[in-house]
Structures are given as C-alpha cells and as structure tokens.
N, CA, C and O atoms as CSV, one atom per row, in Angstrom:
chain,resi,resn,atom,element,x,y,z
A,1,UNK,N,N,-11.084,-1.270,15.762
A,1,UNK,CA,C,-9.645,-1.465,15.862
A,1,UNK,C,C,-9.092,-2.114,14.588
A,1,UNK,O,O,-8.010,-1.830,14.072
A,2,UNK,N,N,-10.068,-3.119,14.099
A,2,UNK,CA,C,-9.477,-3.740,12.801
A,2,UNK,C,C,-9.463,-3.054,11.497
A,2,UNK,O,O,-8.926,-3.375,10.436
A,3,UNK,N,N,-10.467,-1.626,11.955
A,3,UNK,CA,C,-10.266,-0.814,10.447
A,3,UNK,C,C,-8.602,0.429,10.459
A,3,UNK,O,O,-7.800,0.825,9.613
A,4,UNK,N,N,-8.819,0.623,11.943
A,4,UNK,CA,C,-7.500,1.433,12.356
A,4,UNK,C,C,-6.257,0.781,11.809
A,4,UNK,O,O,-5.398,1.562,11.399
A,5,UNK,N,N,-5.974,-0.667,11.718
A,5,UNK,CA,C,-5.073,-1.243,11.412
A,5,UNK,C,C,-4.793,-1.880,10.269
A,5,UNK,O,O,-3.672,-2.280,9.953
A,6,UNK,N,N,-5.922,-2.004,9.541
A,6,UNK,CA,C,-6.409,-2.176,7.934
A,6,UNK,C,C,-5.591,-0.707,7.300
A,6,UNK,O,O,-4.696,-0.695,6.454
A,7,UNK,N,N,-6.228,0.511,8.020
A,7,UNK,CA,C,-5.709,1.609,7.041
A,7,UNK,C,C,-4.158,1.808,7.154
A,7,UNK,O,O,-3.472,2.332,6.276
A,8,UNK,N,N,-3.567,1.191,8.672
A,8,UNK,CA,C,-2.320,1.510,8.563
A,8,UNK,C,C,-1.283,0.675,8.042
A,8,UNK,O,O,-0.099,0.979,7.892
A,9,UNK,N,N,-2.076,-0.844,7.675
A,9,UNK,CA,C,-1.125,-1.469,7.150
A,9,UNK,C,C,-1.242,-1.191,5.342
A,9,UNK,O,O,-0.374,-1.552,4.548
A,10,UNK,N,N,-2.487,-0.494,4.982
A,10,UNK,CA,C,-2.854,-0.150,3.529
A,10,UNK,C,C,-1.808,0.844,3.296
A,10,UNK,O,O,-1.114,0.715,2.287
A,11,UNK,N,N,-1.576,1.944,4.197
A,11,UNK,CA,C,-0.622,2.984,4.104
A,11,UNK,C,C,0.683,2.309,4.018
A,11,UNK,O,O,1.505,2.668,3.175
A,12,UNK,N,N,0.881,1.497,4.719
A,12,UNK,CA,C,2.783,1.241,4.972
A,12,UNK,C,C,2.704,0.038,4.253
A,12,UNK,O,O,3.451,-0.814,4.736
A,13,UNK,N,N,1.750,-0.529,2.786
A,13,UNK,CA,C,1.799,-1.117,2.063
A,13,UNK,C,C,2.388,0.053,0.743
A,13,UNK,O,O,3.535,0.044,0.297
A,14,UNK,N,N,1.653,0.680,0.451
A,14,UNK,CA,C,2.131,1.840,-0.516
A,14,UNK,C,C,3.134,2.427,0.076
A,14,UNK,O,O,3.920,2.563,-0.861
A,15,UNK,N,N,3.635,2.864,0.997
A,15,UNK,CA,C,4.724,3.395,1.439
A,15,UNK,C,C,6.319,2.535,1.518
A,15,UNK,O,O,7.462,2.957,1.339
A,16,UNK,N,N,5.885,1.409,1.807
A,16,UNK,CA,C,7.502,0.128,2.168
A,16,UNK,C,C,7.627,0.137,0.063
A,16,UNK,O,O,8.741,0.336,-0.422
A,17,UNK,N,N,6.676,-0.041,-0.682
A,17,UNK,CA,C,7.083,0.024,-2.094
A,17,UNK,C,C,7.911,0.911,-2.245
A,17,UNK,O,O,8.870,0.586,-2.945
A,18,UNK,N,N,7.907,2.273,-1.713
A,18,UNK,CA,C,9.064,3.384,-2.163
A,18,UNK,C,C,9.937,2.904,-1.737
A,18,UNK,O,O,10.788,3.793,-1.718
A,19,UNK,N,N,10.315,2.108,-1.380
A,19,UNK,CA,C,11.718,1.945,-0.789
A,19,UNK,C,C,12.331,1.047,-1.551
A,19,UNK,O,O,13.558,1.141,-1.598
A,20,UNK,N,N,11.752,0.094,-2.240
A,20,UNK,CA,C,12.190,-0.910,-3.421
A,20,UNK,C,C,12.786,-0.577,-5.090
A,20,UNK,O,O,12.097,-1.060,-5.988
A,21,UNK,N,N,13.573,-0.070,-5.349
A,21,UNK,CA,C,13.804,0.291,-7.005
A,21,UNK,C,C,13.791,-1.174,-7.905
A,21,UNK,O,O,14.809,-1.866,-7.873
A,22,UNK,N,N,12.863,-1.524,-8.533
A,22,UNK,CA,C,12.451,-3.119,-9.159
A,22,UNK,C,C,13.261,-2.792,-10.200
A,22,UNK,O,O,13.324,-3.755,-10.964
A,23,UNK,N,N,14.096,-1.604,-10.687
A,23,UNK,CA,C,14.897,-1.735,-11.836
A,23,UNK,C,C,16.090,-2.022,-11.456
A,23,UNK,O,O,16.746,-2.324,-12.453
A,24,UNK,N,N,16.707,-2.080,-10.509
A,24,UNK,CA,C,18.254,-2.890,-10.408
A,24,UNK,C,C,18.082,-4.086,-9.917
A,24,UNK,O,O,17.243,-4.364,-9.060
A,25,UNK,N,N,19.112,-5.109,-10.592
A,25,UNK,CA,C,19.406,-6.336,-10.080
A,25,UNK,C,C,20.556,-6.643,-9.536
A,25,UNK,O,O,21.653,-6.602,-10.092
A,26,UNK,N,N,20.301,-6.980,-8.348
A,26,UNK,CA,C,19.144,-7.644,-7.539
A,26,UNK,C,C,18.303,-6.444,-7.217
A,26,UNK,O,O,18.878,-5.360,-7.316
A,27,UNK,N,N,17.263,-6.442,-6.913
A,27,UNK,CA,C,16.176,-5.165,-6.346
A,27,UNK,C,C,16.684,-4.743,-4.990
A,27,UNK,O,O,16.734,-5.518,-4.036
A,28,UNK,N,N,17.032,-3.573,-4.950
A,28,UNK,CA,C,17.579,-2.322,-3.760
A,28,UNK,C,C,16.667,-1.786,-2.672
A,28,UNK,O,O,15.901,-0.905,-3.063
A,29,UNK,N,N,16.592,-2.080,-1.552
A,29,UNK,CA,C,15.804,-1.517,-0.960
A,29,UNK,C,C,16.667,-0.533,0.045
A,29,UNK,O,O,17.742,-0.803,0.580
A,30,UNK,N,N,16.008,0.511,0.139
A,30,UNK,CA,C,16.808,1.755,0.205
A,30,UNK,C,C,15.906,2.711,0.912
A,30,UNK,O,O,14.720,2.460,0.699
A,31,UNK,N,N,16.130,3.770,1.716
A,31,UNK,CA,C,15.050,4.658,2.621
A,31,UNK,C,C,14.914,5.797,2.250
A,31,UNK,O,O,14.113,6.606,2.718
A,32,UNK,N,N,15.742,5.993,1.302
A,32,UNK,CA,C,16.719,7.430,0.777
A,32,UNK,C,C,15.017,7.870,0.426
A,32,UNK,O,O,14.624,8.882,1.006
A,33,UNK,N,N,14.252,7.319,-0.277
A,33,UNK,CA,C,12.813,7.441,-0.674
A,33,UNK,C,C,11.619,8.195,0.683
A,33,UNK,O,O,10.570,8.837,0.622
A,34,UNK,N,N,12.302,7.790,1.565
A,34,UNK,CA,C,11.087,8.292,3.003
A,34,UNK,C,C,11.246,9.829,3.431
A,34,UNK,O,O,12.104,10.315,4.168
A,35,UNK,N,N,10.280,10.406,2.830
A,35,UNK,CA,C,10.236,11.628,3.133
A,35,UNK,C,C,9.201,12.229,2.881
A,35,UNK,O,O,8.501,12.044,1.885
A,36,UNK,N,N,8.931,13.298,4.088
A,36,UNK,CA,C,7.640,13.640,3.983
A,36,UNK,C,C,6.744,14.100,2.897
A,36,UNK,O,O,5.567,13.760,3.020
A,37,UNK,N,N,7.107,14.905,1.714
A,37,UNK,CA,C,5.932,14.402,0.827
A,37,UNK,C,C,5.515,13.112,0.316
A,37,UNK,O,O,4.445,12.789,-0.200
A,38,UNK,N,N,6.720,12.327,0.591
A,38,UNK,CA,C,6.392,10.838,-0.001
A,38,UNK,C,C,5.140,10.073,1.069
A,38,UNK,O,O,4.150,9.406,0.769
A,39,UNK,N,N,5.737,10.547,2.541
A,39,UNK,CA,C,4.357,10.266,3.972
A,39,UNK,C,C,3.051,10.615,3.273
A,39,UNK,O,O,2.169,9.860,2.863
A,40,UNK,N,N,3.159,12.265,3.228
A,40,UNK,CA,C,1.629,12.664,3.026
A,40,UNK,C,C,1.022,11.993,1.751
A,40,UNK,O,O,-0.157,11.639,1.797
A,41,UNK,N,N,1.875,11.765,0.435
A,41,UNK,CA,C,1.034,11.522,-0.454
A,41,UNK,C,C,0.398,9.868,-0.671
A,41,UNK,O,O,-0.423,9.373,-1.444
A,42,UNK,N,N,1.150,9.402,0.315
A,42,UNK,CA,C,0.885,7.916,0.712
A,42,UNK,C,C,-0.450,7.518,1.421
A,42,UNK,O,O,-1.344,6.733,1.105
A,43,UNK,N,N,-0.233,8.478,2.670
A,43,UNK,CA,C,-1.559,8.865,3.663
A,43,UNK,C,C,-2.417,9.138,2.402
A,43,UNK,O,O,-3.132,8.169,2.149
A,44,UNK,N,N,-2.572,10.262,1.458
A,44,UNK,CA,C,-3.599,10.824,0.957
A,44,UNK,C,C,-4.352,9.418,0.050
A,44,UNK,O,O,-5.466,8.916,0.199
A,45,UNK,N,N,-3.339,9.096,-0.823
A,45,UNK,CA,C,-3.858,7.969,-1.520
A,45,UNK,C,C,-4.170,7.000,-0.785
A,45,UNK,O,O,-4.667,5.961,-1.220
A,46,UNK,N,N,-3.832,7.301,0.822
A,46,UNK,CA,C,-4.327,5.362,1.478
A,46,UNK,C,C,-5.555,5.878,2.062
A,46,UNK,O,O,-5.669,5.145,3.044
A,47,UNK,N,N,-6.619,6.731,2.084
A,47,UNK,CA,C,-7.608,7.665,2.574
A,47,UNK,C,C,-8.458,7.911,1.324
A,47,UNK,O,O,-9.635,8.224,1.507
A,48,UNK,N,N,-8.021,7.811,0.154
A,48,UNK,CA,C,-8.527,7.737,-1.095
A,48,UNK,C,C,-9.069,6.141,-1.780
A,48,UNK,O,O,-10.088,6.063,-2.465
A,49,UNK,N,N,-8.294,5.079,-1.492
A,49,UNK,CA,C,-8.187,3.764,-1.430
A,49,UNK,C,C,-9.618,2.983,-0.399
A,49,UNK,O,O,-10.628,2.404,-0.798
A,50,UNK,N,N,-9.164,3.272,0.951
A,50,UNK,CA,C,-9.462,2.592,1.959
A,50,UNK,C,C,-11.221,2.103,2.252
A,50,UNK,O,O,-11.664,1.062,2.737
A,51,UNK,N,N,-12.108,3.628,1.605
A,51,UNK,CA,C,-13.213,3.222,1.546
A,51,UNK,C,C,-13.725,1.888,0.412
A,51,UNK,O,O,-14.657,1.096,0.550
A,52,UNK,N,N,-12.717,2.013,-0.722
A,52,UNK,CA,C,-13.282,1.266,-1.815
A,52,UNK,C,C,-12.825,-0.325,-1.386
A,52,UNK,O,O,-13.348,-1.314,-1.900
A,53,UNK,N,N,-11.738,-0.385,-0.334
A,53,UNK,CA,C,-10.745,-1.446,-0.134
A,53,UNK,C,C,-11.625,-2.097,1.077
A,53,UNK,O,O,-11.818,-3.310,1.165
A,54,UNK,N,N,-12.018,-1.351,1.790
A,54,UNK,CA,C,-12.788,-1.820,3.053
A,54,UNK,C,C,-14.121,-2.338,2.838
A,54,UNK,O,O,-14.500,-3.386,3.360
A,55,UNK,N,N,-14.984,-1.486,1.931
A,55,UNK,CA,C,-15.924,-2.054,1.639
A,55,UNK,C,C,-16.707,-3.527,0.691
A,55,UNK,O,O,-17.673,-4.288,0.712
A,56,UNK,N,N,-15.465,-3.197,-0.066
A,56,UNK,CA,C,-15.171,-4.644,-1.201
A,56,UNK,C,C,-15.015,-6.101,-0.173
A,56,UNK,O,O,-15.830,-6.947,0.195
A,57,UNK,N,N,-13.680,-5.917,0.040
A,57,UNK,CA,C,-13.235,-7.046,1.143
A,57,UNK,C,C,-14.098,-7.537,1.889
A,57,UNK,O,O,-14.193,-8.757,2.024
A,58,UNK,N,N,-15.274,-6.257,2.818
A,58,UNK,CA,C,-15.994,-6.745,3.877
A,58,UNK,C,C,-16.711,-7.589,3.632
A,58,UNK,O,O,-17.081,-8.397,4.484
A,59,UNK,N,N,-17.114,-7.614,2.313
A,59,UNK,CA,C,-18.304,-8.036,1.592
A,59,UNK,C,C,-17.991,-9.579,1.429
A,59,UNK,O,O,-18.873,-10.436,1.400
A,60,UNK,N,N,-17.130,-9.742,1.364
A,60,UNK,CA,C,-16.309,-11.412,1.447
A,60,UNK,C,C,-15.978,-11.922,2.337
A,60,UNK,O,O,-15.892,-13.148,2.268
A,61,UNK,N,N,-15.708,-11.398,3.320
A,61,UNK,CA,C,-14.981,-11.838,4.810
A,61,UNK,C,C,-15.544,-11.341,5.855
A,61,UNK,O,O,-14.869,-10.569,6.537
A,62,UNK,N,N,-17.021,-11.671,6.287
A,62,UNK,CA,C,-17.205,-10.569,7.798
A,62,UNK,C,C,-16.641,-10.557,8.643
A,62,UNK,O,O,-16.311,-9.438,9.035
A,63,UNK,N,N,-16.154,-11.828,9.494
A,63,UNK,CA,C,-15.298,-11.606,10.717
A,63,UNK,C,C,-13.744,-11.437,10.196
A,63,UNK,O,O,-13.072,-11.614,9.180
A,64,UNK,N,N,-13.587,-10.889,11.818
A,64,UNK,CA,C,-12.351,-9.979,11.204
A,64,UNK,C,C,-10.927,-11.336,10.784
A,64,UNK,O,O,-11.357,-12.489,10.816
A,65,UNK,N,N,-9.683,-11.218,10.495
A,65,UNK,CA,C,-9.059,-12.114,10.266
A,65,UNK,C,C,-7.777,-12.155,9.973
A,65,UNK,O,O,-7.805,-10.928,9.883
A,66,UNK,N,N,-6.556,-12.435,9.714
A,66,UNK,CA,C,-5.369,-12.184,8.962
A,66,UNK,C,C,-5.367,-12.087,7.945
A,66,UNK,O,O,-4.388,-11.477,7.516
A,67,UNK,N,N,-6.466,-12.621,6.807
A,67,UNK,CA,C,-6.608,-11.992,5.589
A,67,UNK,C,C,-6.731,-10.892,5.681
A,67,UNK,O,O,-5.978,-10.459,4.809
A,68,UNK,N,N,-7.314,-9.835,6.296
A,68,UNK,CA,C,-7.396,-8.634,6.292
A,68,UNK,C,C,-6.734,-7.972,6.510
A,68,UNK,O,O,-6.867,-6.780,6.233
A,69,UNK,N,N,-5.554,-8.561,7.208
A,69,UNK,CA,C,-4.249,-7.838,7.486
A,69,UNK,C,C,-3.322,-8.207,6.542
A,69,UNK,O,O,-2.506,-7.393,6.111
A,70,UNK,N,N,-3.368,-9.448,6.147
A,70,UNK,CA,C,-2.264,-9.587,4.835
A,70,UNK,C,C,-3.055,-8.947,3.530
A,70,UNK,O,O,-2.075,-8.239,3.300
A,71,UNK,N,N,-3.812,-8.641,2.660
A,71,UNK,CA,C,-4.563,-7.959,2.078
A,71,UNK,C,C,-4.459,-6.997,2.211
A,71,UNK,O,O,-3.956,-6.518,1.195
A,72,UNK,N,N,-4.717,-5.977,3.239
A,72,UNK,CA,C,-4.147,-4.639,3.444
A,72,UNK,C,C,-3.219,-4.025,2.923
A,72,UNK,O,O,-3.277,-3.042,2.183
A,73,UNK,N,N,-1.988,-4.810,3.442
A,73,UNK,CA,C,-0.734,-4.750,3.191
A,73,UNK,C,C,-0.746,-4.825,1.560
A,73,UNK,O,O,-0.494,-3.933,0.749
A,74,UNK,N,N,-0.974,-5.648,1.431
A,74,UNK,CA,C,-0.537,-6.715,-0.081
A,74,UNK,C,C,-1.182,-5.469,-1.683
A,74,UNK,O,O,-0.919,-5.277,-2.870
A,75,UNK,N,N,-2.200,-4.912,-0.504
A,75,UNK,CA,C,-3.286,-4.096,-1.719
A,75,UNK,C,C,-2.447,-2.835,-1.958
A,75,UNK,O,O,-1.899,-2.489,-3.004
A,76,UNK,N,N,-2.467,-2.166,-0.657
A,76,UNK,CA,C,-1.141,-0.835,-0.767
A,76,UNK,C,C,0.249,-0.973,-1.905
A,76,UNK,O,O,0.694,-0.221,-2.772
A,77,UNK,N,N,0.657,-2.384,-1.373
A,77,UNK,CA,C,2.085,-2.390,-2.227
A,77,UNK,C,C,1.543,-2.676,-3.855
A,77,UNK,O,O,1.954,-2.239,-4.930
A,78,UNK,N,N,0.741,-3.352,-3.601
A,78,UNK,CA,C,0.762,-3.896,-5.671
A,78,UNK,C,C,-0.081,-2.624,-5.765
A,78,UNK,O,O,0.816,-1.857,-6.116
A,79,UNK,N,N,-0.896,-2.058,-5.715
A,79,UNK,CA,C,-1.287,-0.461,-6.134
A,79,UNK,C,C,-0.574,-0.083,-6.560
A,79,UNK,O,O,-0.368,-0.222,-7.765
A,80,UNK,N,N,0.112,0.543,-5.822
A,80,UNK,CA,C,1.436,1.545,-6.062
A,80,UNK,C,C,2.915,0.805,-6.827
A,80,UNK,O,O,3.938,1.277,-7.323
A,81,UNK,N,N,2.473,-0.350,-6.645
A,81,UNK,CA,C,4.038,-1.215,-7.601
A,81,UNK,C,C,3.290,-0.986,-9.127
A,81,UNK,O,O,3.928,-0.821,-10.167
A,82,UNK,N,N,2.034,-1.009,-9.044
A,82,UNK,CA,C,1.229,-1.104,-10.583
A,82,UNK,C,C,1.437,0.592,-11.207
A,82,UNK,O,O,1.485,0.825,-12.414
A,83,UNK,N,N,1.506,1.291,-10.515
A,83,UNK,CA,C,1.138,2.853,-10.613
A,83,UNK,C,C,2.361,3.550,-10.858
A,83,UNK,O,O,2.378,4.665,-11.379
A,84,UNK,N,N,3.584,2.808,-10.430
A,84,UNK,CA,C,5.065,3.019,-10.446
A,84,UNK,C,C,5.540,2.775,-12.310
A,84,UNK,O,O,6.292,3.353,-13.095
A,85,UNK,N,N,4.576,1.560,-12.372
A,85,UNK,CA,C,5.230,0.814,-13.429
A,85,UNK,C,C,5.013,1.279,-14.910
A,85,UNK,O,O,5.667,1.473,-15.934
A,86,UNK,N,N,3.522,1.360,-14.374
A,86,UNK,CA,C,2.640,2.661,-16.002
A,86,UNK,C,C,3.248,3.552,-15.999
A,86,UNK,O,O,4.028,3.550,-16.951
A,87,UNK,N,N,3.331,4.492,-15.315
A,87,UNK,CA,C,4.127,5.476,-14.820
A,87,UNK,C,C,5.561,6.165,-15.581
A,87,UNK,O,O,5.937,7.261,-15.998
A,88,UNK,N,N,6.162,4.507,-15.438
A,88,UNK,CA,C,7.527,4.352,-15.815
A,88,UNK,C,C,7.962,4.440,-17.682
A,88,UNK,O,O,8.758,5.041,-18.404
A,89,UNK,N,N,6.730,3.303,-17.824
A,89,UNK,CA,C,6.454,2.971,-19.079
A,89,UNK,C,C,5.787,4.490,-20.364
A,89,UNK,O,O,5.562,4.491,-21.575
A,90,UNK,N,N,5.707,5.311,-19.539
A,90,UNK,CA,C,4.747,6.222,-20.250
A,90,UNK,C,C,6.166,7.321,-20.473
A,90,UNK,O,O,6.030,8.392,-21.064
C-alpha cells in the first residue's frame, strides 16, 4: 500500500509543478496546464523514476513513514521543476 501511494504522490509531484509558471511574479498557479498528454507523460516519467526512487530511499528508511510520503511528493516536483528549468535555459 505504501508503494501504491509513494508512486501516486511521485506522479502528482511532477504533475501539481505544471501548474506553477516560476516566471511570473508573483508565481501563477493555473490548470490551464492539465491535460492529458501532460497526465500520460507524467505517469510515464513517474514509472520511469519510481524504481530508482523506491529503491534508493528504501535503503535509508525501512519502515514505512511520512518521510516517504513527503519525499515522494517533494522528488516528483523538484525533478520536473529542475527539467523545466534546463529546458528553459537551453
């Protein structure tokens, strides 16, 4: 149950980032971004992620915990806030 909810908070960590534009001030959060290729390619990369994310972590924390749920989360969004940003820059 705790990996079911690891992957879904890893997913709707990379996914709640689309919704943030970090280039206006104040920062905009906006939904206009939620749409299904934005779903699938979120899913794909959080299925691409999750083995390397699950296995790392476990290795530090065996029982299960709220780190693992705030981590989850936390790993999805700065991924994809990092991946946005090169991205941007290039």
């Amino acid at each position: 149950m705790w990996s079911v909810s690891a992957y879904f908070l890893l997913f709707s960590g990379l996914l709640s980032q689309q919704c943030i534009d970090i280039r206006k001030t104040p920062i905009a959060v906006s939904a206009n971004n939620l749409q299904w290729p934005m779903l699938g390619a979120s899913a794909v990369v959080a299925i691409a992620l999750f083995p390397l994310f699950t296995e790392r972590f476990n290795k530090k924390r065996r029982k299960p915990s709220w780190e693992h749920v705030l981590w989850a989360f936390s790993f999805g969004f700065f991924v994809n806030l990092s991946s946005n940003i090169v991205w941007k820059l290039l």
